[in-house]
C-alpha positions as CSV (number, residue, x, y, z in Angstrom):
1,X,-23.5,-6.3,-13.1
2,X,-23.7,-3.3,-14.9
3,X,-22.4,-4.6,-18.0
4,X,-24.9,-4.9,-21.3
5,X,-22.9,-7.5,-23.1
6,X,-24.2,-11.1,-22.5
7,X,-24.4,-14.3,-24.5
8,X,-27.9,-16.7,-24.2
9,X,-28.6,-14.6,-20.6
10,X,-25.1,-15.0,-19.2
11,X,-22.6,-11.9,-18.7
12,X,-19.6,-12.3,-21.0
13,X,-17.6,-12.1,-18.0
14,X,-18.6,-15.5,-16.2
15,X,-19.1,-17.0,-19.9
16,X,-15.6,-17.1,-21.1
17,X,-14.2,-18.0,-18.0
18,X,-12.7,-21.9,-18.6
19,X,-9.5,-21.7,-16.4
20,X,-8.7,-23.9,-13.9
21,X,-6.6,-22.8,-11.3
22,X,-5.5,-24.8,-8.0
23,X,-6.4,-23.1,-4.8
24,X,-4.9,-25.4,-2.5
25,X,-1.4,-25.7,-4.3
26,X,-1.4,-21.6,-3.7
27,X,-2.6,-22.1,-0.1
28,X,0.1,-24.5,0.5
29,X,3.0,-22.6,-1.2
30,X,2.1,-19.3,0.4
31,X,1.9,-20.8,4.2
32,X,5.6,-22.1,3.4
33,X,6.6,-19.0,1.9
34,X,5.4,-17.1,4.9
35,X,6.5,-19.4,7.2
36,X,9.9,-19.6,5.9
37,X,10.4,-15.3,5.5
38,X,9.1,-15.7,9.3
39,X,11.6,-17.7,10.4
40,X,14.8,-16.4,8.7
41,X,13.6,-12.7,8.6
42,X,13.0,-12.8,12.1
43,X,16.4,-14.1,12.7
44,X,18.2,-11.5,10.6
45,X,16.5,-8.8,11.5
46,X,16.8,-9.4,15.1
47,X,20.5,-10.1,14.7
48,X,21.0,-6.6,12.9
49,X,18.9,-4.7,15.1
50,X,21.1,-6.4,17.9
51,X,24.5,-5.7,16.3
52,X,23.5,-1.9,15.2
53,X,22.0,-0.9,18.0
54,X,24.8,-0.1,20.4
55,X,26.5,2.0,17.7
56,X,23.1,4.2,17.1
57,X,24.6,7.3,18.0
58,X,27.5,6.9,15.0
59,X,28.4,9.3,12.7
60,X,27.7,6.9,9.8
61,X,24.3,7.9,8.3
62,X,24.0,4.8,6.3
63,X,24.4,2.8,9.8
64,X,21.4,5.3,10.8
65,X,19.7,4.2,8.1
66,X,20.4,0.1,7.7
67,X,18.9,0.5,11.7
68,X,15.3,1.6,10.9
69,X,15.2,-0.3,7.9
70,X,15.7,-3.5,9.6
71,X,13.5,-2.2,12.4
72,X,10.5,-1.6,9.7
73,X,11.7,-5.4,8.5
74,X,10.8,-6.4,11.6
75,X,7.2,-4.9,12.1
76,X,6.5,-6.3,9.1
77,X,7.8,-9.5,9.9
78,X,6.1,-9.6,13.3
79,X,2.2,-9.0,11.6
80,X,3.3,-11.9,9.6
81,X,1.6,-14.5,11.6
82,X,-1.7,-13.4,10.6
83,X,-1.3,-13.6,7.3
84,X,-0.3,-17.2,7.9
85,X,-3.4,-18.2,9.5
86,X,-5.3,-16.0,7.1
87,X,-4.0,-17.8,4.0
88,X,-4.5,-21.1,5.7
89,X,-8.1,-20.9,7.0
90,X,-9.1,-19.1,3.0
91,X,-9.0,-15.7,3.9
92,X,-11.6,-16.4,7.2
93,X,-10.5,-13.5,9.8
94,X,-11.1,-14.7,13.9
95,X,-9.0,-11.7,15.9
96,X,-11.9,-9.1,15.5
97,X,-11.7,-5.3,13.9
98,X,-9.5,-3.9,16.3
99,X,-6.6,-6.7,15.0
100,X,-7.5,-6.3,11.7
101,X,-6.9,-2.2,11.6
102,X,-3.8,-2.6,13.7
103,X,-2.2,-5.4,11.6
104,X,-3.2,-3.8,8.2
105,X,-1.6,-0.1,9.5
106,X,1.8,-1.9,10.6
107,X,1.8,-3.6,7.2
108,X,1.8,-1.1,5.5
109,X,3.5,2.1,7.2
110,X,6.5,-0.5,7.0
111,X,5.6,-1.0,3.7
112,X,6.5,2.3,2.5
113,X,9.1,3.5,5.4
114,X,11.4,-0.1,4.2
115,X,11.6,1.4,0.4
116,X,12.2,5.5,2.1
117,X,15.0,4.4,4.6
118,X,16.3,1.9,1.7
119,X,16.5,5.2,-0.6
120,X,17.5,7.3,1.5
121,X,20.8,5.1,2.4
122,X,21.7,4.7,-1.1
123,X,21.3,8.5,-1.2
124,X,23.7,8.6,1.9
125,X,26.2,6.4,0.1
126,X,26.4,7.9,-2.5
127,X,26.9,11.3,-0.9
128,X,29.7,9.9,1.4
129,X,31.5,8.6,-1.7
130,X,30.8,11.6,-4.2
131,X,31.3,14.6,-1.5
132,X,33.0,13.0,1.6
133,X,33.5,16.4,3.2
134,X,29.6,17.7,2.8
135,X,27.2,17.8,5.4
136,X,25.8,14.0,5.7
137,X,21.9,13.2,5.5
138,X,21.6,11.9,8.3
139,X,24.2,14.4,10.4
140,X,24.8,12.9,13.9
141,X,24.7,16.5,15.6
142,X,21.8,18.8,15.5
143,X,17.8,17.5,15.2
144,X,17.9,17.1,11.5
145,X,18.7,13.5,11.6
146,X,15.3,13.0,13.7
147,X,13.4,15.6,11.8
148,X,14.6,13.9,8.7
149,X,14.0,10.5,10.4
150,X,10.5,11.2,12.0
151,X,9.0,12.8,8.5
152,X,9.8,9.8,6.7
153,X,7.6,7.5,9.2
154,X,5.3,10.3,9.5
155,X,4.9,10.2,5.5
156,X,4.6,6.2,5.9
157,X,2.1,7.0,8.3
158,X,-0.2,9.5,6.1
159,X,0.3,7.3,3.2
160,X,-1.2,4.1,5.0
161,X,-4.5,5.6,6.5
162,X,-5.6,6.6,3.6
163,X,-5.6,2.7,3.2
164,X,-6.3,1.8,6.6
165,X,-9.3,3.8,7.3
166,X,-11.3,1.8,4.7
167,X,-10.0,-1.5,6.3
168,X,-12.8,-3.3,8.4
169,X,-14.0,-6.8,9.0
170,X,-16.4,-8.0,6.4
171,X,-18.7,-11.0,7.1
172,X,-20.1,-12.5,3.6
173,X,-19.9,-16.5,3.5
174,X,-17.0,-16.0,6.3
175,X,-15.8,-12.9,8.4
176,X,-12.6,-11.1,6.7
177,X,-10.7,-8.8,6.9
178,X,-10.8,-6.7,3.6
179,X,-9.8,-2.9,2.5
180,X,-13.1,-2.1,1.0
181,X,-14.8,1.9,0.6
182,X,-18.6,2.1,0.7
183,X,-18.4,4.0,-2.3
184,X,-16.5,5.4,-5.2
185,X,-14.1,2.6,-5.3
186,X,-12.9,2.7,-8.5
187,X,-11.9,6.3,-8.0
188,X,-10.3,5.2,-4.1
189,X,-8.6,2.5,-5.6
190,X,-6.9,4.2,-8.5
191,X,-5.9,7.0,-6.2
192,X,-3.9,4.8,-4.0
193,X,-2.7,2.5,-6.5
194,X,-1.4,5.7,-8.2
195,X,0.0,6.9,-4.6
196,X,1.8,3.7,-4.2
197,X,3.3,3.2,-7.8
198,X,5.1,6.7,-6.9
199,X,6.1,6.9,-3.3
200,X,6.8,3.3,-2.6
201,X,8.3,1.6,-6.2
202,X,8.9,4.3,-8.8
203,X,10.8,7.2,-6.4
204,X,13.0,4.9,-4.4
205,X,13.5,2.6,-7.3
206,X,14.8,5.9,-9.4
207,X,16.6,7.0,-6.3
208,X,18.4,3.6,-5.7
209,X,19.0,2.5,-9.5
210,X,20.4,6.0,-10.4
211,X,23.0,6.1,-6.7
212,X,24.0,2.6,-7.3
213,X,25.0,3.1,-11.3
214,X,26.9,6.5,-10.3
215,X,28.7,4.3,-7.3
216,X,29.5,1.6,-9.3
217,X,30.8,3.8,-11.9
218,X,32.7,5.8,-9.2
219,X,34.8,2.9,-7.7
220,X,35.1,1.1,-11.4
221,X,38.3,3.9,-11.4
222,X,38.7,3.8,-7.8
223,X,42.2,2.1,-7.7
224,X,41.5,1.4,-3.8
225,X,38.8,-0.5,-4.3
226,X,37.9,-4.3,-4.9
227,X,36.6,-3.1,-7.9
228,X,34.6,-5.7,-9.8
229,X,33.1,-7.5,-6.7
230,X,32.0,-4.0,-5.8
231,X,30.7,-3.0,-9.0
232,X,28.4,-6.7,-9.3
233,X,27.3,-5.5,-6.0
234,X,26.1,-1.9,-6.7
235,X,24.2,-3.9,-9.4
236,X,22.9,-6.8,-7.4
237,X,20.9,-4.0,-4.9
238,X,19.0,-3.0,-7.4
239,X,18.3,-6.1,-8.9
240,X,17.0,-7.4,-5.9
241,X,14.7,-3.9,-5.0
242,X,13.2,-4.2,-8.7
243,X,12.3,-8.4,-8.3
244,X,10.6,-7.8,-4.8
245,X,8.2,-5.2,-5.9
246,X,8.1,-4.8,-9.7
247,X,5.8,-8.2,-10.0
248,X,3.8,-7.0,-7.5
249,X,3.2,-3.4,-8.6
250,X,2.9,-4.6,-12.1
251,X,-0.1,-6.9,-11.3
252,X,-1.5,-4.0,-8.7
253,X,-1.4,-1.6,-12.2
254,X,-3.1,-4.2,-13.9
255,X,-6.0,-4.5,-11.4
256,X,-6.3,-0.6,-11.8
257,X,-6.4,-0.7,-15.3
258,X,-9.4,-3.5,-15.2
259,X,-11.4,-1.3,-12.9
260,X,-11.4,2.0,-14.7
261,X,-12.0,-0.6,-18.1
262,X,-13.7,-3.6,-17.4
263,X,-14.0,-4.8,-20.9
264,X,-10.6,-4.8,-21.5
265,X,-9.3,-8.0,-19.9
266,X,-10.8,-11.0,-21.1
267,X,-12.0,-12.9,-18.0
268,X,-9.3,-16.0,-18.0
269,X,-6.7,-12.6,-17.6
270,X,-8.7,-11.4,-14.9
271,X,-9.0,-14.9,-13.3
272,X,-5.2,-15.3,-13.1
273,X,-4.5,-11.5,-12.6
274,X,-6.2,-11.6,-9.2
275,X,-5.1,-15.1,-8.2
276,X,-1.1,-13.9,-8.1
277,X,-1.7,-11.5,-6.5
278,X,-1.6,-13.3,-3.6
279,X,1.5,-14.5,-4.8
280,X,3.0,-11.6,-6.2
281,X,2.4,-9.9,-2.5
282,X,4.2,-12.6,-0.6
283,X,7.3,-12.6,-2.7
284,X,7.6,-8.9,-2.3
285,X,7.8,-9.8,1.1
286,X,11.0,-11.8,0.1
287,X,12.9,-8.1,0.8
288,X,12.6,-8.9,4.4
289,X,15.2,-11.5,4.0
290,X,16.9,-9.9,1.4
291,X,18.1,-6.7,2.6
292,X,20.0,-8.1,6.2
293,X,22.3,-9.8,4.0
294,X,22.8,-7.4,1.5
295,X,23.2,-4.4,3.3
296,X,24.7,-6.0,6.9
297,X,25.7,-10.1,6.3
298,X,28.2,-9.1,3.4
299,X,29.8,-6.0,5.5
300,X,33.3,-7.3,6.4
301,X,32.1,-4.1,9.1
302,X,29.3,-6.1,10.0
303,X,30.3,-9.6,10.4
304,X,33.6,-7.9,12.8
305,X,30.9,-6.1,15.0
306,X,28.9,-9.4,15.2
307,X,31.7,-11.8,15.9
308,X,32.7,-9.1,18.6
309,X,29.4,-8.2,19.9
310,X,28.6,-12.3,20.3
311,X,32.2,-12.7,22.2
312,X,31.4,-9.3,24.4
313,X,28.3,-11.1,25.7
314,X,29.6,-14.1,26.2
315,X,33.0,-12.6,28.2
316,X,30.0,-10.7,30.0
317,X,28.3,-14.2,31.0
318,X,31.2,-16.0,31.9
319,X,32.6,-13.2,34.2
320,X,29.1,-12.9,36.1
321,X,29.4,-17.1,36.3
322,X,32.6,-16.6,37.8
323,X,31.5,-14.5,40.4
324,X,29.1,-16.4,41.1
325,X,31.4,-19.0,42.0
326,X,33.9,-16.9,43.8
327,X,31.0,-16.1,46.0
328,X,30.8,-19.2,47.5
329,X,34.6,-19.7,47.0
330,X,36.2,-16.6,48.7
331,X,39.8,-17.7,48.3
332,X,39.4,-18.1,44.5
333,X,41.0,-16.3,42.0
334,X,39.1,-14.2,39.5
335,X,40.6,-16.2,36.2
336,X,38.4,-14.9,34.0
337,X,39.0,-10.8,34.0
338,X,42.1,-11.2,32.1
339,X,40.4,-13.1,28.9
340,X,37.0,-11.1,29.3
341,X,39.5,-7.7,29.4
342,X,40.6,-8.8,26.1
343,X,37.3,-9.2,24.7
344,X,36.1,-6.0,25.6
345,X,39.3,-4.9,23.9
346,X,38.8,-5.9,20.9
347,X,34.7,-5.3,20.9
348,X,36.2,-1.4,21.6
349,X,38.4,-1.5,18.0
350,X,35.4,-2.4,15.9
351,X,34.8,-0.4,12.8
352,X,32.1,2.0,13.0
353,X,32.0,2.6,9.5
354,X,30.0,0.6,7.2
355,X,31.5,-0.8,3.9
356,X,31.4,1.3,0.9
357,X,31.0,-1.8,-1.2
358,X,28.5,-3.5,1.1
């Protein structure tokens, strides 16, 4: 509105728009989208959580580390369900303020403490591989693996109120939920967007890329190692870090760069920059799903624990089952303490140790 440039009475901005773009095939592709990272990220997550969390107390900081990135998965995954609705009802909000603070501020503290606990277990595996008898990150004696631990959520937590206290229900043609300053926004939402590019893309990115290059050219020589399935893997992490959130930082940048100059961007450009968006944010979200099977399904450590963990429980169930039945069958033989022995056994001899390649 404060712009001097119009053509016959009309602001150039609203005059050159002639693009077309379909609402409802978005609406539609984002509720399966969400719908399907619900599903399966739930799933994994839960499974990993499940798996990992016996073995808490290890000595393997990356194991430290794979556990509270998979719980910040989780948190993330768990908001999800409002987004759903939100992207099927057009962005109309019905849970009230109090929901829409809450969900916002668990969005995005896990937002930023899933790229921290994601950096600093590349960190951790590289340090394990390039100085095996050095102090780890994340040392399982002494408070500075909860010190260490509890500043990066506290950080995640600093770094999301300063979105989060401008979040609020907003009623125009329908109530929504928004992230919208009463004043100075140009200068609020450069500061953020700034504050974002850095802490949550460009420092773990740097972190992960440069650990993984110095891994993968560490067990290229390593005559122990698989070698070439572990190099494509060192690779294949960062691919998959710099897909999920470069799009999605790029087009944030973008919207940044058409608030400080608005005359930059014809209005087509600004038509489509702001519808993916939308888009760009749900495919980030694609990490979710990503990272349980990058950093847990394809540990041979992993898949042992979970075979093992799944038979432990199941020994567990069958043994109470039994007694059960030898309650009301006094003379009966316990059968079943033999096999469940075994399977307790074997859940004992687990690896605790995560792969190097994986």
């Amino acid at each position: 509105e404060n712009h001097s440039d119009h053509v016959n009475g009309t602001p150039w901005f609203i005059y050159e728009c002639n693009i077309n773009l379909d609402m409802d095939y978005r609406r539609i592709a984002l509720f399966l989208l969400y719908l399907f990272i619900f599903v399966v990220g739930l799933l994994e997550n839960v499974l990993v959580i499940w798996v990992n969390w016996r073995r808490r107390h290890s000595a393997n900081g990356v194991l430290f580390c794979v556990l509270n990135m998979s719980l910040s998965d989780l948190m993330v995954i768990l908001v999800l369900p409002f987004s759903l609705m939100e992207v099927t009802m057009e962005q109309v909000w019905l849970w009230g303020r109090f929901l829409c603070k809450v969900t916002s501020l668990i969005y995005v503290v896990n937002f930023y403490s899933s790229s921290f606990f994601l950096a600093c277990m590349t960190l951790e595996r590289y340090l394990s591989l390039a100085r095996p008898s050095s102090p780890a990150l994340f040392p399982v004696v002494g408070r500075r693996r909860w010190l260490l631990c509890g500043g990066l959520w506290a950080l995640s937590l600093v770094l999301a109120l300063m979105e989060n206290i401008h979040v609020d229900v907003l009623e125009w043609e329908e109530p929504g939920c928004y992230m919208l300053p009463e004043n100075n926004f140009t200068e609020w939402f450069t500061t953020v967007t700034f504050l974002c590019l850095l802490f949550q893309f460009l420092g773990p990115a740097g972190i992960i890329i440069t650990c993984n290059l110095l891994i993968a050219r560490a067990i290229r020589t390593a005559p122990d190692v698989q070698g070439r399935r572990d190099v494509w893997l060192m690779h294949v992490y960062s691919l998959v870090f710099l897909l999920c959130w470069l799009p999605y930082h790029g087009v944030i940048f973008l919207m940044m760069i058409d608030d400080l100059d608005p005359h930059l961007f014809s209005c087509n450009s600004i038509e489509l920059l702001y519808f993916s968006f939308t888009v760009v944010q749900g495919l980030s979200l694609f990490h979710c799903v990503a990272n349980p099977i990058l950093y847990n399904f394809l540990s041979k450590s992993f898949r042992n624990n979970l075979v093992n963990t799944v038979l432990n429980h199941l020994s567990r169930e069958a043994a109470v089952l039994e007694q059960a039945g030898a309650g009301n069958q006094p003379n009966a033989p316990n059968r079943g303490g033999g096999e469940a022995g075994k399977q307790r056994k074997l859940s004992n001899a687990s690896t605790s140790q995560s792969d190097i390649g994986s």
